[in-house]
N, C-alpha and C positions, 0 to 999 in steps of 0.2 A: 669552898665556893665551887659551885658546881659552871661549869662550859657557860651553859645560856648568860651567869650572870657573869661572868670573867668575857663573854661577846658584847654583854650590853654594855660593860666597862670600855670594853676598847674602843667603843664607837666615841667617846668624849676622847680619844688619847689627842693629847696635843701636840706629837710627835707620832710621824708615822717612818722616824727610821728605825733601824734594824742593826744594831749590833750589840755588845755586851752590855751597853750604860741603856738602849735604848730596845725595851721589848713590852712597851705598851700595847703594842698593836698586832703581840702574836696571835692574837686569840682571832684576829680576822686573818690572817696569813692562815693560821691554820683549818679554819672555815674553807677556804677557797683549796686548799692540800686537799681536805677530805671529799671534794666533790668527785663525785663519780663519772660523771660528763658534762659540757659545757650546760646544761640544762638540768644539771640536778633538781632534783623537786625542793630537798632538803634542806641547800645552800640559799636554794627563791626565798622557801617558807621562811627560814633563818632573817633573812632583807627583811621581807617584807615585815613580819610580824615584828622585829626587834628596834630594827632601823630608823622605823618610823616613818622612812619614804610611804609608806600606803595609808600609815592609819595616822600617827600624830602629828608627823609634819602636814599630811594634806588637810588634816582638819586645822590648825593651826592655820599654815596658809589661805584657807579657804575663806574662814573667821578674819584675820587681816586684810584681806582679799575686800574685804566687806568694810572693813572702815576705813580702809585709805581711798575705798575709789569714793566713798561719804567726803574723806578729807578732800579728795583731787577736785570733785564739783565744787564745792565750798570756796577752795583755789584759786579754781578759776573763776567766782562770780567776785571774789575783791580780788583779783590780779593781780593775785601771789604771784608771782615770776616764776621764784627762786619755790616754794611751797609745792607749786604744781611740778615743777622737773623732780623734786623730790619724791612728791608721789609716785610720779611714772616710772623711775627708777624700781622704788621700791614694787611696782605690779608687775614689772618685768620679771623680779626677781623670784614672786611667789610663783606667778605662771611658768619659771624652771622648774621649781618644786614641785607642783604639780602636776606637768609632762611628765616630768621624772618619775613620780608614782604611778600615774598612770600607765602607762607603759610596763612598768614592772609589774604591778597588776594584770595589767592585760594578756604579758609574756604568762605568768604564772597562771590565769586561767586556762590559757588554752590548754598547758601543759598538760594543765590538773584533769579537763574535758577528757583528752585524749586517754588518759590512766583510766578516768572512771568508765567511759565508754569499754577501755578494756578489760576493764574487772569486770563490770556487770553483764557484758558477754559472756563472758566464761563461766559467770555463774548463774546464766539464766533468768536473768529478771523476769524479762517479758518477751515473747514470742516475737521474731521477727520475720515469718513466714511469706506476707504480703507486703507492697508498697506502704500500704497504708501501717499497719504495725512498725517496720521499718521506721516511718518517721515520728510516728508516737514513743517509740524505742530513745533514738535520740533526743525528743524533746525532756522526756526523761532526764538522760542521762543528763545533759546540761543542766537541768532543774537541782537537782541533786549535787552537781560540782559547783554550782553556782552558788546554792543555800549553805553547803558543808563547807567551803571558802571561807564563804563570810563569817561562818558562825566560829569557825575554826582562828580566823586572824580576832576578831573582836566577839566573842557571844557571855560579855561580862552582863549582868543585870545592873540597867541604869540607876533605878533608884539607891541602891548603896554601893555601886562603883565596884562592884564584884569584891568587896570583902564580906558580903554573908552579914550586916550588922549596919541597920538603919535606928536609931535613936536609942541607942544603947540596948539595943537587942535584934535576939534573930530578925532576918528581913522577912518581912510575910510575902512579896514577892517572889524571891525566890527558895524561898524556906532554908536560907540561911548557906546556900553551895556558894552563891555567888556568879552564878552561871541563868545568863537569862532563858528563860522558856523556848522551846523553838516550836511554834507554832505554826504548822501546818493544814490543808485542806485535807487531803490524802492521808490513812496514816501507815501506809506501806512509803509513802516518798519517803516521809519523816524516817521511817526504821532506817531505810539506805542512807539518807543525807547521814544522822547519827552512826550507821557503819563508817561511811568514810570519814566523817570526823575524827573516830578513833583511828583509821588509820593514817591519816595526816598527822596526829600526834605520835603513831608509830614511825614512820617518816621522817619527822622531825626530831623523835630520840636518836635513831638511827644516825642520824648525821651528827649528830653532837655527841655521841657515844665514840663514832670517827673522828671529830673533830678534835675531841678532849684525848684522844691516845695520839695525835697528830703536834698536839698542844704539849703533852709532856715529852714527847722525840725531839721536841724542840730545846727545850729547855735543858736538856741533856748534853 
């Protein structure tokens, strides 16, 4: 069992002590070991994409979000009391989950902005000679950290659920990778957005490559 899945294991632990009977949750102790600084890319990507906070809890809560405030009007037009406190309870609760990813989301764009604006410096994309290039530069780069993000935490093909196999055979969708299309106007954006993709997945080895020698010192 390789890191990510012995990560995704520990997020259900149901004990998050720490001594010989109890080592459910090394696998996050040692995620947080392996960060490099308080803002590793690695340790974000690792949240967010596994954790759920950005993609299945906020879709989850979002979708709930949706039938309880159905339930809450409902509620209050027969004068549910006790019905309606419940509801409101329960929207407080998803609207935590929701900030919560948000936020981490957000922390983790910027982050990502500020990397790609540095790479594609250094490696010349586009001329930044005048004012006006200048901001065409940037609008760029955010375009690219923005699309490579996305496509990077979620770019499964919907129609078969990114296993490659819609009605007992290959998806014509996505011809069978499981990986949806990334669809652009541009197709120099696209080239970049797909370079940082891959190195977001580099990135993200990277830390779990860390993580997982962090994971066995432990165990020792």
């Amino acid at each position: 069992m390789g890191f990510v899945d012995r990560y995704i294991t520990a997020l259900s632990a149901s004990s998050l002590q720490d001594d010989e009977r109890h080592c459910q949750a090394e696998p996050l102790l040692a995620s947080a070991l392996a960060s490099t600084s308080a803002g590793d890319l690695g340790a974000l990507l690792h949240r967010a994409k596994y954790a759920g906070t950005a993609t299945q809890n906020m879709a989850h809560a979002v979708a709930m979000r949706d039938l309880v405030e159905k339930a809450l009007v409902h509620a209050i037009r027969k004068k549910d009391a006790n019905r309606e406190a419940d509801c409101r309870q329960a929207l407080q609760g998803d609207a935590i989950v929701l900030e919560s990813g948000v936020l981490l989301l957000a922390r983790l764009l910027a982050l990502w902005t500020a990397e790609v604006m540095k790479r594609g410096r250094a490696r010349r994309w586009v001329p930044e000679n005048t004012a006006w290039d200048a901001e065409a530069a940037i609008k760029l780069y955010r375009t690219v950290a923005e699309n490579s993000l996305a496509y990077w935490l979620n770019g499964l093909c919907d129609p078969c659920g990114g296993t490659g196999v819609a009605e007992a055979r290959a998806c014509k969708c996505c011809a069978g990778s499981g990986k949806a299309p990334l669809v652009m106007a541009a197709g120099f954006v696209r080239e970049h957005t797909l370079n940082m993709v891959s190195e977001l997945h580099s990135i993200a080895d990277s830390h779990a490559t860390r993580a997982g020698a962090k994971l066995r010192a432990l165990a020792n």
